[in-house]
N, C-alpha and C positions, 0 to 999 in steps of 0.2 A: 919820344919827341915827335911831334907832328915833323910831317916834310908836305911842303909844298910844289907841284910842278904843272908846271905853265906850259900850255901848246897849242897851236894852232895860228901866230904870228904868219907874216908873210909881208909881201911886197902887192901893192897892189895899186889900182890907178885911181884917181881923181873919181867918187861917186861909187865907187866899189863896195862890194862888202866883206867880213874878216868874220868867225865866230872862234873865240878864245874860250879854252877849256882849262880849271884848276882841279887839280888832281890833290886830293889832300888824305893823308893816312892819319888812322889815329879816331879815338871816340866823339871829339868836344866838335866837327864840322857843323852838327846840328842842330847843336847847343848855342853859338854865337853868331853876330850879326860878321857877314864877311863884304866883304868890298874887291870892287877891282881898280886899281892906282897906276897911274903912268909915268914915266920920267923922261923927259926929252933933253936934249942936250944941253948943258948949258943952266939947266933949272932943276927947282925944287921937286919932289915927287910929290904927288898931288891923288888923291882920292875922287876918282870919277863918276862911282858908282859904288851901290851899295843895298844890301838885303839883309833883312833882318832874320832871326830864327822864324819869326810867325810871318814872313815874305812881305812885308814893308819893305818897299823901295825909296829910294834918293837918288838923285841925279845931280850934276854938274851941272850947271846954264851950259855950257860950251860941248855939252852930249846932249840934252836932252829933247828929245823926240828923234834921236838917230841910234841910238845905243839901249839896248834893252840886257838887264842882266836878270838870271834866272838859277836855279840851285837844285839840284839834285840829290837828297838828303841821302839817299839810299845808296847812291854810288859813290855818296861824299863826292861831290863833283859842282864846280861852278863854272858859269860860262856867262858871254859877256857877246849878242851880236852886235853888232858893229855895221850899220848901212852911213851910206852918204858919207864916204868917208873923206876928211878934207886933208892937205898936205900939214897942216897945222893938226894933224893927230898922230901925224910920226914922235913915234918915242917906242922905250920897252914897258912893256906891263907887266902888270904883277898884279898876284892877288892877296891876299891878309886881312887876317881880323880887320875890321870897320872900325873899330874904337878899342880900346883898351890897349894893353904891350902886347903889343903885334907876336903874331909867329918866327922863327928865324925868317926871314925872307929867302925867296924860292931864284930860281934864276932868270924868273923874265922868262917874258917872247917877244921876239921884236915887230914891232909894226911900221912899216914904210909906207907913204901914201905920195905916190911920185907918178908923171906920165913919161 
């Protein structure tokens, strides 16, 4: 069973930056399109970003040109920087499959974006 683990959350201010790391075990990381998704209070979780096996990117309108996500096939490892970061990007992230049934989900990392 794949596992997913999320790290590199934090608190941080108004224009700051965050770079989110997914740790994922298991053969298929390389094989699938993976995504980074956020959940904020209150709301749906939402797919913000996303990279395909052959590194097609997609973006969110409400990240894009402040968030850049990137993949590490060989460390099975994704990450997600994070500049410009605005109070309305607080939530917990996650990472998962892009499309298809998702992996179990991992536990998040939280991200605060507060002064």
């Amino acid at each position: 069973q794949v596992q997913l683990v999320e790290s590199g959350g934090g608190l941080v201010q108004p224009g700051g930056s965050l770079r989110l790391s997914c740790a994922a075990s298991g053969n298929i990381f390389r094989l699938v399109a993976m995504g980074w998704y956020r959940q904020a209070p209150g709301k749906q979780r939402e797919l913000v970003a996303s990279i395909s096996s052959t590194g097609r990117l997609n973006y969110a309108d409400s990240v894009k040109g402040r968030f850049t996500i990137s993949r590490d096939n060989a460390k099975n490892t994704l990450y997600l920087q994070m500049n410009s970061l605005k109070p309305g990007d607080t939530a917990l992230y996650y990472c998962n499959k892009a499309n298809g049934t998702p992996l179990v989900w991992g536990q998040g990392t939280q991200v605060t974006v507060s002064s």
